[in-house]
C-alpha positions as CSV (number, residue, x, y, z in Angstrom):
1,X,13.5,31.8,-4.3
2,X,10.0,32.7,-5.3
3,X,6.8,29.8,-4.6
4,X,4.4,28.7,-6.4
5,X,1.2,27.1,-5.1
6,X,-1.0,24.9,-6.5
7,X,0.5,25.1,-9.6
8,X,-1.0,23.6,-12.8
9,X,0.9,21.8,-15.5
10,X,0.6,20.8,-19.5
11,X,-2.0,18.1,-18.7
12,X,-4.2,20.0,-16.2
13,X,-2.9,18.0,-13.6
14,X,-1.7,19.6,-10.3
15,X,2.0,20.1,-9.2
16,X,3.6,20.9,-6.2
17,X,4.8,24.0,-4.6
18,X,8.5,23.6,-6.5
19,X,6.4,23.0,-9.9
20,X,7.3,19.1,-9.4
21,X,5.1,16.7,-10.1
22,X,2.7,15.5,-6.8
23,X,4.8,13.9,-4.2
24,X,3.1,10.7,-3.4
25,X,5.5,8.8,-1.1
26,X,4.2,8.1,2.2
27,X,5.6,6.8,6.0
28,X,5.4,3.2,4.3
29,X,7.5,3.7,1.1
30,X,9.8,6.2,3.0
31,X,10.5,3.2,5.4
32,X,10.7,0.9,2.7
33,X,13.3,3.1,0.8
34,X,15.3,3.3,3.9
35,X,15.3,-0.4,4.6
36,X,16.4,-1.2,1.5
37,X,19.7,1.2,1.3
38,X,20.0,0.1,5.4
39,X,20.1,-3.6,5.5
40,X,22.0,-4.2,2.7
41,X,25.4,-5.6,2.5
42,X,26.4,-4.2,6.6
43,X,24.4,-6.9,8.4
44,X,25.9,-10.0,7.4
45,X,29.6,-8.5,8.8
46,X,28.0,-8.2,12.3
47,X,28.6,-11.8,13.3
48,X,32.4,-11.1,12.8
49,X,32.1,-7.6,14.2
50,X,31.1,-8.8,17.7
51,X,32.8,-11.5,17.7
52,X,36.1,-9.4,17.3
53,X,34.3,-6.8,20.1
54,X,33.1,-9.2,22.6
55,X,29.4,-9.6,24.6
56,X,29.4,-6.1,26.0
57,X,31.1,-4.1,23.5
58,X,29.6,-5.4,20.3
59,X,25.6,-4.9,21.0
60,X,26.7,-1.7,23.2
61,X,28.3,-0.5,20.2
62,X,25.2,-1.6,17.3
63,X,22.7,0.3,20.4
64,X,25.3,3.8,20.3
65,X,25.2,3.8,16.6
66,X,21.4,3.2,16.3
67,X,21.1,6.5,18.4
68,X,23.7,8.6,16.6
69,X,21.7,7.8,14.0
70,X,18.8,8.6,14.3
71,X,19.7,11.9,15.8
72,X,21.8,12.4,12.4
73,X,18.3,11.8,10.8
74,X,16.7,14.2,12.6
75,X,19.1,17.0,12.2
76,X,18.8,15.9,9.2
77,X,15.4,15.9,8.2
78,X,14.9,19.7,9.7
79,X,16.9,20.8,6.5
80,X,14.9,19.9,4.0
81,X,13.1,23.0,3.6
82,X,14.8,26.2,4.7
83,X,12.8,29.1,6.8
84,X,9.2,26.9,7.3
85,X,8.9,23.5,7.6
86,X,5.6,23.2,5.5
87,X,6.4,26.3,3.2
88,X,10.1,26.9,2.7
89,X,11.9,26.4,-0.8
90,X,12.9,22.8,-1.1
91,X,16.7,21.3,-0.7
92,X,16.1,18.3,-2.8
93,X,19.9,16.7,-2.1
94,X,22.4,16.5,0.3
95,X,24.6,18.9,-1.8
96,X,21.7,21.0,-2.1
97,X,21.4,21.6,1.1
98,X,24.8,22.4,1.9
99,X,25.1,24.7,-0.5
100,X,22.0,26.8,0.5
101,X,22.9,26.6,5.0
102,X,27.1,26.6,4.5
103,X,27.8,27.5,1.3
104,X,28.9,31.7,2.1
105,X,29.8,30.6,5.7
106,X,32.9,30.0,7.6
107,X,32.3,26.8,9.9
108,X,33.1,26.0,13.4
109,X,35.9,23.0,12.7
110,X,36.7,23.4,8.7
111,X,38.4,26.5,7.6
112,X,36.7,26.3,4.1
113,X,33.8,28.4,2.2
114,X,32.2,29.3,-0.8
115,X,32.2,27.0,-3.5
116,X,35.0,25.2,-1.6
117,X,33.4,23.9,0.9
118,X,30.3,22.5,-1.6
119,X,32.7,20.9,-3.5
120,X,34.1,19.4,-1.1
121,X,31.2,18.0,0.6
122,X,29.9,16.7,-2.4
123,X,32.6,14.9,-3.4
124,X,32.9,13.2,0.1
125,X,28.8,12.4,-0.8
126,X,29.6,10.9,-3.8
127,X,32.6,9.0,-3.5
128,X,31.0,7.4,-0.4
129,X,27.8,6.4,-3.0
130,X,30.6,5.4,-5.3
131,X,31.9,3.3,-2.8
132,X,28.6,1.8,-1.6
133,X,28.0,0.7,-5.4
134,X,31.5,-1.3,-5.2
135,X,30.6,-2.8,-2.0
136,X,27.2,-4.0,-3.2
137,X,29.1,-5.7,-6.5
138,X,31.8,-7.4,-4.5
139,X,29.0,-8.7,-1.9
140,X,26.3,-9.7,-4.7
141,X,29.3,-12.0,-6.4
142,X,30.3,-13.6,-2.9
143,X,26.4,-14.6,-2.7
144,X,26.6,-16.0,-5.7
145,X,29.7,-18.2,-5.4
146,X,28.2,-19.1,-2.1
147,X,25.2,-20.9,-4.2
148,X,27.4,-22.5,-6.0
149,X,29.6,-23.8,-3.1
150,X,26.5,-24.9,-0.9
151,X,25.5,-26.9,-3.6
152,X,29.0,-28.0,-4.3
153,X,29.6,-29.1,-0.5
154,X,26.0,-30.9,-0.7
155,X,26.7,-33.0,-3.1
156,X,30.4,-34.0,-2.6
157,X,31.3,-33.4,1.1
158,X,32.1,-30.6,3.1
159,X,36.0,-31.3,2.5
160,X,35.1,-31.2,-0.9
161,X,37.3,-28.5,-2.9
162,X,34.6,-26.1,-4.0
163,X,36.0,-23.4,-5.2
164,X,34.7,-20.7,-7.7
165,X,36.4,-17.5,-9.2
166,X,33.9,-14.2,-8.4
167,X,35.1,-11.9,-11.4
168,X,32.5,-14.0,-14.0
169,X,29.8,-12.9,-11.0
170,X,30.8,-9.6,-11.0
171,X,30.3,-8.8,-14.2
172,X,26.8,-10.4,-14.6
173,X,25.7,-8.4,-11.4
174,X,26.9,-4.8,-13.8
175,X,25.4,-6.1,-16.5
176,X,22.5,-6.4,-14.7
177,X,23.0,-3.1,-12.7
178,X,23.6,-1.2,-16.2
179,X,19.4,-2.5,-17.3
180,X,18.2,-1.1,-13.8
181,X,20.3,1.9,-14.2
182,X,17.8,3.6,-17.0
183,X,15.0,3.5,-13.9
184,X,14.6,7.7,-14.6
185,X,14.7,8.3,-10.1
186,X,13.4,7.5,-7.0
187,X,10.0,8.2,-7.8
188,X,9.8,5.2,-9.9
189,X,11.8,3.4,-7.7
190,X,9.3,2.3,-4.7
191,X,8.5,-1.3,-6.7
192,X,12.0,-1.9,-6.5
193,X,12.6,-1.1,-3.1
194,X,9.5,-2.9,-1.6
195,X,10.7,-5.7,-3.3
196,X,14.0,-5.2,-2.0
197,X,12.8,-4.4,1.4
198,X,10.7,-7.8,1.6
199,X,14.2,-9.6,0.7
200,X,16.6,-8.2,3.3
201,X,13.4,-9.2,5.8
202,X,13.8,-12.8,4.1
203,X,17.7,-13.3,4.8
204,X,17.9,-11.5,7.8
205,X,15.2,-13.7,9.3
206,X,17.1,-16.8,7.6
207,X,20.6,-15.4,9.3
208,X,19.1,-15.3,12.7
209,X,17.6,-18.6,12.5
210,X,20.5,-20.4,11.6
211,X,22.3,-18.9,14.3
212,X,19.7,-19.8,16.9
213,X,19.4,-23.2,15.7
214,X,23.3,-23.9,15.3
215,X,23.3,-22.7,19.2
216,X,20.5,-24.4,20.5
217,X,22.3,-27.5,18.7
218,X,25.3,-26.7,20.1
219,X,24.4,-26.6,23.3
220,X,26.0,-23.4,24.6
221,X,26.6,-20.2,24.0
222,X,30.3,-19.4,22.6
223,X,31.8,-16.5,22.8
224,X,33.3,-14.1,25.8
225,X,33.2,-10.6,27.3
226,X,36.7,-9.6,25.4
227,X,35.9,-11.0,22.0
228,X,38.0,-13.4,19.5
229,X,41.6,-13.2,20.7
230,X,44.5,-11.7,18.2
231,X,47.6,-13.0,18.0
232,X,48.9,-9.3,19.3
233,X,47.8,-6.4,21.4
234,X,47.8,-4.6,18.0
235,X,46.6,-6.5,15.8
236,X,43.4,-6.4,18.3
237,X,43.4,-2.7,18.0
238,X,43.1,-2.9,14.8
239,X,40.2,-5.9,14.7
240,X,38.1,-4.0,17.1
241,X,38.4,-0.6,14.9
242,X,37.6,-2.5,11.7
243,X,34.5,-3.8,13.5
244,X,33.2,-0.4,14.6
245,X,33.9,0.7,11.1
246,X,31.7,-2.2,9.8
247,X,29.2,-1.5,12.1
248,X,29.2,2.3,11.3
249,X,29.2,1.5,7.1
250,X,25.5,-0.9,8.7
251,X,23.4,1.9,9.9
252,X,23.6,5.9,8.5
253,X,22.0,6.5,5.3
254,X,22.2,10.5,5.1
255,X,23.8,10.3,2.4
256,X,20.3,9.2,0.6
257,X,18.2,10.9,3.4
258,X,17.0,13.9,1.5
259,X,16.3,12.5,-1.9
260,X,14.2,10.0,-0.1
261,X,12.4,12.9,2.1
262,X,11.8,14.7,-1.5
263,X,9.6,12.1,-2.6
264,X,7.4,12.9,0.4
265,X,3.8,14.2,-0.2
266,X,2.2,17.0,2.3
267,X,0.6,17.6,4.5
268,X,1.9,17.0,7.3
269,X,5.3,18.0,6.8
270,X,8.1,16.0,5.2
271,X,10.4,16.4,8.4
272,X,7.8,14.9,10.7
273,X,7.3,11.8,8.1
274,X,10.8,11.0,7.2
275,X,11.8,11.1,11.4
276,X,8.9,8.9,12.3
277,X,9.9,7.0,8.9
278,X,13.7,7.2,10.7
279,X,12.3,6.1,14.2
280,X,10.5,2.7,12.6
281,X,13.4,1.7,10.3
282,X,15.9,2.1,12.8
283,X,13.9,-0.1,15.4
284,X,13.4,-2.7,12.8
285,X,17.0,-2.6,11.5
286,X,18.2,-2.7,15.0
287,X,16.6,-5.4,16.1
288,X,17.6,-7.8,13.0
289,X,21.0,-6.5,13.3
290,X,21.3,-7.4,17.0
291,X,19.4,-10.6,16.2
292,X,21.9,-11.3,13.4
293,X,25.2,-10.4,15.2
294,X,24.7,-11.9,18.5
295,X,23.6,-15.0,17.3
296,X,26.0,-15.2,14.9
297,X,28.4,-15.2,17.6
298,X,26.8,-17.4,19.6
299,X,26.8,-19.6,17.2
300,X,30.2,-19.6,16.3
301,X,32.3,-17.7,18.7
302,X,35.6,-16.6,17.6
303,X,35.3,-18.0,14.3
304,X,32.4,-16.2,13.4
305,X,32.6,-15.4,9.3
306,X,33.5,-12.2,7.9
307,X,29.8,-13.1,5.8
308,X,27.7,-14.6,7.8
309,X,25.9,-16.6,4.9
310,X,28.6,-16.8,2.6
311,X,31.7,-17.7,4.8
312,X,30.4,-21.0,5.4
313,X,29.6,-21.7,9.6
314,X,26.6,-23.3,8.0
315,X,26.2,-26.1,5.1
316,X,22.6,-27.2,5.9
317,X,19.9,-27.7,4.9
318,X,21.6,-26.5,1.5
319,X,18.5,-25.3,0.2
320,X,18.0,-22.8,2.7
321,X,21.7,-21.1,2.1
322,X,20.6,-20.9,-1.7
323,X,17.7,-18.9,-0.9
324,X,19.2,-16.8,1.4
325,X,21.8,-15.7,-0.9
326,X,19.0,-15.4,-3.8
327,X,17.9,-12.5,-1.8
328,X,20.6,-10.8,-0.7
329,X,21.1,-10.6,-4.6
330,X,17.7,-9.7,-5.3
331,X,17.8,-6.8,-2.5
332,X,21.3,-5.4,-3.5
333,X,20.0,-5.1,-6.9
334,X,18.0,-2.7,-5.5
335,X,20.4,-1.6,-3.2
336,X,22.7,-0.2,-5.6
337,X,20.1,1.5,-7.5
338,X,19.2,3.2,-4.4
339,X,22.9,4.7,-3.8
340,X,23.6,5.2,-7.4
341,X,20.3,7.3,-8.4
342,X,21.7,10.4,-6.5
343,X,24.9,10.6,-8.8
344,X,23.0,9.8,-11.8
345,X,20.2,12.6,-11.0
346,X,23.5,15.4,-10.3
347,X,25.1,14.6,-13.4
348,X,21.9,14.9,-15.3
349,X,21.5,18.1,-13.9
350,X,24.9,19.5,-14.3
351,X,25.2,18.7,-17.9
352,X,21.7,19.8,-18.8
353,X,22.8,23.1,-16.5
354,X,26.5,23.2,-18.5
355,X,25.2,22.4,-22.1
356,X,21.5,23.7,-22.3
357,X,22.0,23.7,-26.5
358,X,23.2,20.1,-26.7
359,X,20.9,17.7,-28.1
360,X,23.1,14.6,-26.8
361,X,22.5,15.9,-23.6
362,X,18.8,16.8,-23.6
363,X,17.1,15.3,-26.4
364,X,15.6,12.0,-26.0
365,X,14.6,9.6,-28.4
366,X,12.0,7.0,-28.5
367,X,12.9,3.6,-29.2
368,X,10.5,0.9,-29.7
369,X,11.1,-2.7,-29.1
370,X,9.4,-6.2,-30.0
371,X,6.8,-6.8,-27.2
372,X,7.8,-3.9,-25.3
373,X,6.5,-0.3,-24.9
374,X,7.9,2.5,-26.1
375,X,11.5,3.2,-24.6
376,X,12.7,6.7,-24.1
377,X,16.6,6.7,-24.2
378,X,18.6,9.7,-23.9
379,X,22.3,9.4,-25.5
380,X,24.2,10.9,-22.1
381,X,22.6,8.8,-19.7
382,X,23.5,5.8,-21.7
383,X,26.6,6.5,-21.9
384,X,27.6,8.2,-18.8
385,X,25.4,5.2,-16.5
386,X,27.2,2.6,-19.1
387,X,30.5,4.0,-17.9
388,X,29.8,4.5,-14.5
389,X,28.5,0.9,-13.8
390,X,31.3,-0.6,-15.6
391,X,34.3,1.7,-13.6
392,X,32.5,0.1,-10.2
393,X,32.4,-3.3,-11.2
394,X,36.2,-2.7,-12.3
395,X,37.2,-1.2,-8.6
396,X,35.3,-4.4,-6.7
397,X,37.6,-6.6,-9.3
398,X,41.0,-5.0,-8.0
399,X,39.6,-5.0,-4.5
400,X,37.3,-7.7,-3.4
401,X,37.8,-7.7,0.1
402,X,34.4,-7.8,1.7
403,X,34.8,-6.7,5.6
404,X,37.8,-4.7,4.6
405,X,35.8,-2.4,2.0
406,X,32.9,-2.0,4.3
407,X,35.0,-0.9,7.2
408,X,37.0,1.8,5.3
409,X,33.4,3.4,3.5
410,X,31.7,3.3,7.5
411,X,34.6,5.4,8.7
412,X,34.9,7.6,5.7
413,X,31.5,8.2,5.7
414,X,30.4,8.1,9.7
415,X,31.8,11.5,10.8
416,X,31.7,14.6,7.8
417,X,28.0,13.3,6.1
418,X,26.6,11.4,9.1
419,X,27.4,14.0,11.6
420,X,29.3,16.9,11.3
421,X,27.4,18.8,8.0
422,X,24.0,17.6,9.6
423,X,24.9,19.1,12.9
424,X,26.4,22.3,11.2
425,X,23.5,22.9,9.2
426,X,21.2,22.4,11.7
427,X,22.7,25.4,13.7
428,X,22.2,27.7,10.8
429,X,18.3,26.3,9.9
430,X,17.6,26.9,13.8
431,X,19.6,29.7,14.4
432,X,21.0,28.2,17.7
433,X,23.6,30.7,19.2
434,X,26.7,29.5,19.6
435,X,27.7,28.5,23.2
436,X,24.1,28.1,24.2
437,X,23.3,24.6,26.0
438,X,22.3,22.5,22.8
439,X,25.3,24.2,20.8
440,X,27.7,22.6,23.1
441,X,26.0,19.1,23.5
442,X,25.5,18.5,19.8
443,X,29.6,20.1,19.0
444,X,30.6,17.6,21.7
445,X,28.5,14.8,19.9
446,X,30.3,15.8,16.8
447,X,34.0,15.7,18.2
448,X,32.8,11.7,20.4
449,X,32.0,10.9,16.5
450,X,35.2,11.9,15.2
451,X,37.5,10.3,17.1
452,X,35.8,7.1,16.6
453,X,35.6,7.8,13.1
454,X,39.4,8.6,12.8
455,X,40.3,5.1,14.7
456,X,37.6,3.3,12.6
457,X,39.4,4.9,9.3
458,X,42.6,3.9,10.5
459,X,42.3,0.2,11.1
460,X,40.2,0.1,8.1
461,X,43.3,1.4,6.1
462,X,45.6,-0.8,7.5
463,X,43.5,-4.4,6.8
464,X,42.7,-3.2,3.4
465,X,46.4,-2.5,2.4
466,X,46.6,-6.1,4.6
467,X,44.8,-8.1,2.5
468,X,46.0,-6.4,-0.7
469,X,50.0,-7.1,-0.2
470,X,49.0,-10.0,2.0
């Protein structure tokens, strides 16, 4: 693939080497950007997540999955650009970059090539953003019942019977999602996700709070080194895998890593800012999540909420609960624009790629409402965002199970995007020989990650179908 430097374009402005228009982002919109998609719907499970672990387990286990990812990110990050770091042609998506390191290659534990094996990966990719999108809707509706019930419980009691249906909640959040959705990509995106970014700081600060304050008034500190008990050995088994899986679904964001990393300006490098980017948002989201989870089960022991601001340990000050929840939906607004641009950018580009003629899928008209600027609409993004919005908010109706969801997309999504296509691609961008040192220490990484990824998948499974026939 041939470069271009310096490039000019129509205006007499400058472009990058690709023939994109100048990168701006920076470490402090990367991190923001990561924040956002990070600290999103994950951190209010963790309450329930040690609690069903124990002391040792459950902020052993956040720590292990803080490191794995980051090394992910890493890997990662070194595949942006293949050949040079500072020169190579650009892999702008995950699927991108799969295509280009494994797309003609046999690989170490998957028998499967060619187109194959880049179809299959981005499927995996997208069904896991697909699923991120119904998480964010099912959690978005809880928050907003849980306004309505904090009120509710303020005014009349806490035995008071406030209860409120979350399908009327669902559909307000796609209704909502389906205005955000025309935002064109990530480059006019940082707004949102600073914004975003400032709220999961707000309700994350607010969780750990209320848990320190609810212990200090208690007195003690609940809890113990096993975790909640279960009424049988099994049924344990399967609590303590559906906690790794929530844990797992709290921290990678690979999925998004690249598209982020495109938005990167250089000099220096984008693989040195996006893994300095990785090293601060991870401290920061480790930190709040350990904060959040251990004081959550301090707080409340065993009967730590599957939601740790929506399940309802705390009624006061009512106030406080209300705003909360006011930012956990103003960030997952956010949130889900975050996951969802990467489908909507691939389907823009495969029907512009499968129907160059068609003027429903290229042509874009300008439309020009009272008070408003000029709007740009294009026919196949309307319709194909319209449906898309409205087929997630469907799926979170059918399934609204909150810790169930989150566990099976962690475990889905931990091993094959998190681990095992960074670590294979990173053999082929370094050319590290097979059976060297490093080649053995990252494959054994990548088999520690599947099994826990298997077991997490499992006991995810079995609570979903659970609560379903339940």
């Amino acid at each position: 693939m041939a470069v271009h430097h310096s490039l000019e374009v129509a205006d007499g402005g400058r472009c990058d080497d690709d023939g994109h228009p100048p990168r701006t982002g920076t470490v402090g919109t990367c991190v923001a950007h990561i924040i956002t998609a990070v600290i999103g719907s994950g951190v209010l499970s963790l309450a329930w997540s040690v609690a069903k672990l124990g002391w040792v387990a459950g902020p052993a286990m956040m720590l292990c999955f803080a490191a794995v990812t980051y090394v992910s990110a890493a890997l990662l990050s070194d595949c942006y650009r293949c050949g040079d770091d500072d020169k190579g042609p650009r892999n702008r998506s995950y699927i991108d970059a799969v295509r280009v390191f494994l797309g003609n290659r046999h690989t170490t534990h998957l028998v499967v090539c060619g187109k194959k094996h880049t179809w299959a990966c981005g499927s995996l990719q997208y069904v896991s953003l697909y699923g991120c999108g119904v998480a964010y809707t099912i959690t978005t509706a809880t928050s907003m019942r849980a306004i309505l019930r904090s009120n509710c419980y303020h005014a009349h009691g806490h035995d008071a019977a406030c209860k409120y249906g979350g399908s009327y909640y669902m559909l307000m959040f796609g209704a909502a999602q389906l205005l955000l959705s025309f935002i064109p990509d990530f480059h006019d995106m940082a707004w949102l996700s600073v914004l975003a970014a400032v709220m999961s700081f707000s309700y994350s600060f607010i969780g750990l709070g209320l848990g320190l304050s609810n212990t200090i008034a208690n007195g003690t500190i609940k809890g113990s080194i096993t975790g909640a008990p279960a009424n049988t050995p099994v049924q344990k088994i399967w609590h303590i895998s559906q906690a790794i899986g929530d844990i797992a679904f709290s921290y990678p964001y690979s999925l998004i890593l690249l598209e982020i990393q495109d938005t990167l300006k250089a000099p220096p490098a984008e693989n040195k800012t996006m893994k300095k980017a990785s090293i601060i948002s991870i401290v920061v989201t480790t930190f709040f999540y350990l904060c959040c989870g251990c004081f959550g089960y301090a707080a409340f022991g065993s009967d730590a909420p599957g939601n740790l601001l929506t399940g309802f340990g705390f009624y006061e000050p009512y106030w406080l609960i209300d705003f909360a929840n006011a930012c956990i939906i103003v960030h997952l607004l956010g949130g889900y624009q975050v996951y969802t641009q990467p489908i909507y950018q691939f389907a823009d580009r495969f029907f512009a790629e499968k129907y160059p003629a068609s003027g429903f899928v290229n042509d874009f008209h300008t439309v020009k409402l009272p008070l408003l600027p000029p709007w740009r609409v294009n026919l196949l993004r309307v319709c194909f965002r319209t449906v898309y919005v409205a087929s997630t908010t469907a799926v979170a109706l059918v399934f609204p199970y909150f810790n169930e969801v989150l566990a099976l997309l962690g475990a889905l999504n931990f091993w094959p995007l998190a681990i095992y296509f960074p670590v294979e691609m990173y053999f082929i961008q370094r050319n590290i020989p097979r059976w060297s040192s490093r080649w053995i220490v990252l494959q054994a990484f990548s088999v520690v990650c599947l099994l826990v990824s298997a077991f997490a998948l499992v006991g995810s499974i079995q609570g979903l179908i659970s609560q379903k026939l339940g």
